[in-house]
C-alpha positions as CSV (number, residue, x, y, z in Angstrom):
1,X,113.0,108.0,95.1
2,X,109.6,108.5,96.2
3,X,106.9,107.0,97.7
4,X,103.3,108.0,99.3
5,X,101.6,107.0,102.0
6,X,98.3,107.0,103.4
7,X,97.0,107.8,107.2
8,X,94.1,105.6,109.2
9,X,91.6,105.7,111.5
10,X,92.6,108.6,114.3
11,X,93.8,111.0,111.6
12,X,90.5,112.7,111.1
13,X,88.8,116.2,111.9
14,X,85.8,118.0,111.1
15,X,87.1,120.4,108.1
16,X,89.3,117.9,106.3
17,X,89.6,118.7,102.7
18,X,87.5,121.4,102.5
19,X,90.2,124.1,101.5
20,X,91.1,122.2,98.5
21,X,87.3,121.2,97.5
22,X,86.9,124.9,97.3
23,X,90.0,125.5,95.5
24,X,90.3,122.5,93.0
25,X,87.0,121.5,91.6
26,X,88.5,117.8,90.9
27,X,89.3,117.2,94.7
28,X,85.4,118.2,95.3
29,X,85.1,115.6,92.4
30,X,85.9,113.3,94.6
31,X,84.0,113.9,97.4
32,X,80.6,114.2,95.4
33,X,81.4,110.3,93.9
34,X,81.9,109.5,97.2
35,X,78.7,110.8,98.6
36,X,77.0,109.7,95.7
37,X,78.4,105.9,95.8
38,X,77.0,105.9,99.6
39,X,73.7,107.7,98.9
40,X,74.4,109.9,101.9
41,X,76.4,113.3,102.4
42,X,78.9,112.2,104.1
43,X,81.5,115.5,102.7
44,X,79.1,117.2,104.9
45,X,79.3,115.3,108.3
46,X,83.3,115.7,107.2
47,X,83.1,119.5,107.0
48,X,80.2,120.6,109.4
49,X,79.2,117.4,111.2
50,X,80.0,116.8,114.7
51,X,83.4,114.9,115.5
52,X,82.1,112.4,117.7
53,X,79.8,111.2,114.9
54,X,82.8,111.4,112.0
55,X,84.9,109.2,114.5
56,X,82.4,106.7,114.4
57,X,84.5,104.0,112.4
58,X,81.8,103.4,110.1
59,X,82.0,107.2,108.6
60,X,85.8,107.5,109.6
61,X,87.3,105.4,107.2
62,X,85.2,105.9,103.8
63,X,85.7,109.8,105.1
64,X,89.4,109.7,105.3
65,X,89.7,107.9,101.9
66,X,87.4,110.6,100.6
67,X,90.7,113.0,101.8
68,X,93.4,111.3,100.7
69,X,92.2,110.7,97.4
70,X,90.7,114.4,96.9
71,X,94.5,115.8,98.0
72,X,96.0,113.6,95.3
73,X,93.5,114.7,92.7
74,X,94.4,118.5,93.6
75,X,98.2,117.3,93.2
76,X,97.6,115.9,90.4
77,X,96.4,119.3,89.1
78,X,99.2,120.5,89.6
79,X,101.8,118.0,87.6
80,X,102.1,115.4,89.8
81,X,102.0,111.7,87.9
82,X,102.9,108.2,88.4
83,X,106.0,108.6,87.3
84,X,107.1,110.2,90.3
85,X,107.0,108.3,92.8
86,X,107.4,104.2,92.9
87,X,106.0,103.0,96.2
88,X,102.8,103.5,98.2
89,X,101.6,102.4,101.5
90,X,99.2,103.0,103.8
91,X,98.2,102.3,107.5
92,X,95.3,100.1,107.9
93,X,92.4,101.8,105.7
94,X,94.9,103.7,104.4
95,X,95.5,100.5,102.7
96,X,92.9,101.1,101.0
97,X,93.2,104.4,99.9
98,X,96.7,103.3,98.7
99,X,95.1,100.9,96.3
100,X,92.7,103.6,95.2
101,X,95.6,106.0,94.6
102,X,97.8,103.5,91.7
103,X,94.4,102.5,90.4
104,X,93.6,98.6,92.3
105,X,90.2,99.9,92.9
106,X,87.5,103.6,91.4
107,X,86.8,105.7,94.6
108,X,83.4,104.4,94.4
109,X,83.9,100.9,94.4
110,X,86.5,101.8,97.8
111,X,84.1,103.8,99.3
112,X,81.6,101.1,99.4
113,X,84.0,98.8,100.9
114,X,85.5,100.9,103.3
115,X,81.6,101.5,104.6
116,X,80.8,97.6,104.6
117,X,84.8,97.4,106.6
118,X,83.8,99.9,109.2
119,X,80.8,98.0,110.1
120,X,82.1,94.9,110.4
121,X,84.7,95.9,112.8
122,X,82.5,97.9,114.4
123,X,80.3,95.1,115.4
124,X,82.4,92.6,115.3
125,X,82.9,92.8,119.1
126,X,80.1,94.7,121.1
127,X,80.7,98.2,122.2
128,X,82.6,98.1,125.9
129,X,84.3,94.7,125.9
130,X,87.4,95.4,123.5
131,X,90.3,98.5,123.2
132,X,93.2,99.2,122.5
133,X,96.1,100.5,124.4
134,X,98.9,102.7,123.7
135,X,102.9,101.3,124.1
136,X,105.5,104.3,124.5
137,X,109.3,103.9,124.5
138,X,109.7,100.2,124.9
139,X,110.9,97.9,121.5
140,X,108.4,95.3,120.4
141,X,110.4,92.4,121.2
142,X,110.1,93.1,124.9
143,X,106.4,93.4,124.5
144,X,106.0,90.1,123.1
145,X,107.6,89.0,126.2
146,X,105.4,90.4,128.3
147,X,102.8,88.7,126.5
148,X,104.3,85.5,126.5
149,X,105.1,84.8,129.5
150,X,101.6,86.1,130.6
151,X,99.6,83.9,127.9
152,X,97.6,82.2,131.3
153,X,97.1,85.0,132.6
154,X,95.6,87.5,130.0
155,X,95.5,87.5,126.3
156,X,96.5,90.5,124.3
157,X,97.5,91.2,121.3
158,X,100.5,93.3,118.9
159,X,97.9,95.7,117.0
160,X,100.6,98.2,115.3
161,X,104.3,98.3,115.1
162,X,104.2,101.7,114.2
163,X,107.3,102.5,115.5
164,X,110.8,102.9,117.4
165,X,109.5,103.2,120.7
166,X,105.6,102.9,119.7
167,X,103.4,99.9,119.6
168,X,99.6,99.4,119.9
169,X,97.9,96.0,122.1
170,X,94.3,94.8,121.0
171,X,92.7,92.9,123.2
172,X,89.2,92.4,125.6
173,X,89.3,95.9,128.2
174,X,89.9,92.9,131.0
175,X,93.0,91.3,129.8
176,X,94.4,95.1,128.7
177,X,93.8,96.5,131.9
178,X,96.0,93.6,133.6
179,X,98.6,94.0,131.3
180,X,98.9,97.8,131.7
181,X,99.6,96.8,135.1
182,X,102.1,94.6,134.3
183,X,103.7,97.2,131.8
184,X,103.6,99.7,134.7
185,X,105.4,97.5,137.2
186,X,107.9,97.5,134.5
187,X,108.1,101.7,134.2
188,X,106.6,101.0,130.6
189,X,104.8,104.2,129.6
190,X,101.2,102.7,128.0
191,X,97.7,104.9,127.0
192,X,94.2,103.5,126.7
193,X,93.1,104.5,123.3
194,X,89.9,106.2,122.7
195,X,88.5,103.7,120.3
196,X,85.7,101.3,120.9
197,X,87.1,98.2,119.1
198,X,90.0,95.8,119.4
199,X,91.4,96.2,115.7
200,X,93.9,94.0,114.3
201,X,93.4,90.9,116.1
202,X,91.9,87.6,116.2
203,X,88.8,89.2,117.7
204,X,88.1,90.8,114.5
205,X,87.1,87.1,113.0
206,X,83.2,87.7,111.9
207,X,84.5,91.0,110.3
208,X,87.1,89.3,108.1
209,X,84.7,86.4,107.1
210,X,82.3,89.7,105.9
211,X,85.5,91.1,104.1
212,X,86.4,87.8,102.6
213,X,83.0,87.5,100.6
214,X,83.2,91.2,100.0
215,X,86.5,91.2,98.9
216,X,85.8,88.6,96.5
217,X,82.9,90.0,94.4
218,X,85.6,92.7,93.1
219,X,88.3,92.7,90.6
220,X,91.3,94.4,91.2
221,X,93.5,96.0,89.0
222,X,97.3,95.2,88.4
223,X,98.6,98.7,90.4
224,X,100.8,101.7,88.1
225,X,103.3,101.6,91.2
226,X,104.6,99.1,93.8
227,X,102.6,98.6,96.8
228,X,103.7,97.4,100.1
229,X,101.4,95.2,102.5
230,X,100.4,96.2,105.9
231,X,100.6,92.1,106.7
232,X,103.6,91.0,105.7
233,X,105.8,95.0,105.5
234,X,106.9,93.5,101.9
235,X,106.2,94.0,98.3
236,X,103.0,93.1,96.9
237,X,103.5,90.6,94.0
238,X,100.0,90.5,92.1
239,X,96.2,90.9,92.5
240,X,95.1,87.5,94.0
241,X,97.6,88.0,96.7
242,X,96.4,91.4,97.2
243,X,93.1,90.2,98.1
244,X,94.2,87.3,100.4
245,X,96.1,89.9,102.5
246,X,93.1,92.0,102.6
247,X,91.4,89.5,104.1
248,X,94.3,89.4,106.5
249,X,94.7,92.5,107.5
250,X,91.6,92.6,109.8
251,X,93.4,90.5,112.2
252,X,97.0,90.9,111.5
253,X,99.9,93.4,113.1
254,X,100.6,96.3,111.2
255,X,103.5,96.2,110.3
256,X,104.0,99.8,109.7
257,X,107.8,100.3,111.1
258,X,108.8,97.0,108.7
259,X,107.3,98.4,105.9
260,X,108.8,101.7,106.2
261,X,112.2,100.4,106.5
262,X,111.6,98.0,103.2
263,X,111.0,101.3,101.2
264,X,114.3,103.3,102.7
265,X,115.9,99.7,102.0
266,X,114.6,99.6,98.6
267,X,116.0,103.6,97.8
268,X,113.0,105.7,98.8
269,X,113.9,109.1,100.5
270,X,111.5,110.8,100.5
271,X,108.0,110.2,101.7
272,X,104.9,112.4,101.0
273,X,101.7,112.2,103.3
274,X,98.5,112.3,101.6
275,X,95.4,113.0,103.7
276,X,95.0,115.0,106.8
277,X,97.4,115.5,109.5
278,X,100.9,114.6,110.2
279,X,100.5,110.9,111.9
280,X,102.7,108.5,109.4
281,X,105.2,111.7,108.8
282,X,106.4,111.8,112.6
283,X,105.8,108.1,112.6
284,X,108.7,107.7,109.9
285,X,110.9,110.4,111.8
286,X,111.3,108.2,114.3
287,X,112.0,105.6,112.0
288,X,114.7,107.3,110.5
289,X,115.4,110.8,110.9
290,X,117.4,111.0,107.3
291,X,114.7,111.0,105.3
292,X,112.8,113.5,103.5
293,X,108.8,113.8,104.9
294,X,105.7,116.3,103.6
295,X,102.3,115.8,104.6
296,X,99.7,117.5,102.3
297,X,96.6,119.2,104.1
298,X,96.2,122.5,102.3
299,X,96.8,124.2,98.5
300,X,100.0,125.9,100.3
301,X,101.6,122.5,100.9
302,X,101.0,121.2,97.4
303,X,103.0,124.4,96.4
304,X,105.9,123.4,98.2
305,X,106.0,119.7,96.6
306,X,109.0,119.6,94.2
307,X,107.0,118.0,91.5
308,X,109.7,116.6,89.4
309,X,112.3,116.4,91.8
């Protein structure tokens, strides 16, 4: 059993998707509606543009969408279909592309709300006073220790459970600078990010109250396949609920290493990347190193996709 999954934010490059645009005119299809649903061209800033500027979370995640739904097309070209594979997922926006992928929502309609999303977070807190910061080889439920019994001291927050041995903190640059002391006082290997918002947490408020009216001026469709919630790392049962945990998401974990482990749980051995890079494929190796893991970046990868296997 099968299932896809979807990268976020920190996954993209100047150049993505470009091979197969040239290669499969449907995954250029893609782009173009894109472009043509923001009234900008944003495949160029993706292709030519400067990365700074693509980074800017505002362009990053209608770009990465953009990718992981113009690699599927070109898949698609090539046999793939509903029928082969039951689950999808992705990580944070990737949400999103996830939903685009098993038919919840057209590229365009996405693309718009992955534009208003990116904004929202983005200003949501102003540029300086949040981050994020990096958690290496230590297991969550220590973390949340930490946290705890430092509650007077700082506030921070769980951002990702990604996985075994890597978690992500949210929080104001103050309070995540006194806990990386903390974490190093306890030979806890931590990162500042290079991101210039605290995602997933309660600081992300005035971005989920501009989701939460966005969110509900759509209709969503019933999805072809099951899909599995960043929120709650379980099955999502119909559309309503989709939306609610939409809304959510802003401020909640991800719950990437719990939703990973439902889909092994649930038969899936196999797991096939969609967009660029590798994040979510060593992300699941680490999760469980039995598994079968592709990422698709280039025409060469598609061919080595067992279509019907």
């Amino acid at each position: 059993m099968r299932a896809l999954i979807f990268p976020g934010q920190g996954s993209q490059v100047i150049g993505m998707g470009k091979e197969l645009s040239e290669t499969y005119p449907e995954a250029r299809a893609v782009f173009e509606e894109v472009d043509d649903a923001l009234g900008e061209n944003l495949s160029k800033l993706i292709w030519e543009g400067e990365l700074n500027e693509l980074t800017l979370t505002k362009n990053a995640q209608p770009a990465l969408m953009a990718t992981s739904m113009a690699t599927l097309a070109a898949l698609i070209v090539e046999g793939f279909t509903f029928q082969n594979f039951s689950f999808v997922a992705g990580h944070s926006l990737g949400e999103y592309s996830a939903l685009a992928s098993v038919g919840c929502l057209t590229v365009e309609d996405t693309a718009k709300l992955l534009r208003i999303r990116g904004n929202a977070m983005q200003n949501s807190v102003p540029k300086g006073v949040g981050g994020m910061v990096a958690v290496l080889g230590s297991e969550i439920e220590i973390i949340k220790k930490i946290i705890d019994e430092n509650k007077d001291k700082y506030e921070c927050f769980i951002a990702n459970d990604n996985s075994v041995g890597q978690i992500v903190l949210s929080g104001k640059i103050e309070d995540l600078e006194k806990i990386m002391i903390d974490l190093k006082s306890s030979n806890i290997k931590n990162i500042k990010l290079p991101v210039s918002a605290p995602f997933h947490c309660k600081l992300m408020n005035n971005a989920s109250l501009v989701m939460k009216e966005e969110i509900a001026k759509l209709n969503f469709n019933e999805p072809k396949n099951i899909l599995i919630s960043n929120v709650t790392g379980k099955e999502i049962s119909n559309s309503n609920e989709l939306k609610e945990l939409l809304v959510r998401q802003i401020e909640s974990s991800v719950r990437w290493r719990e939703s990973v482990l439902l889909m092994i749980e649930k038969g899936v051995t196999e797991f096939i990347e969609i967009g660029p890079g590798k994040v979510l494929s060593g992300l699941i190796k680490r999760i469980d190193r039995n598994v079968k893991v592709s990422a698709i970046n280039s025409e060469e990868d598609i061919k080595l996709i067992n279509i019907n296997e």
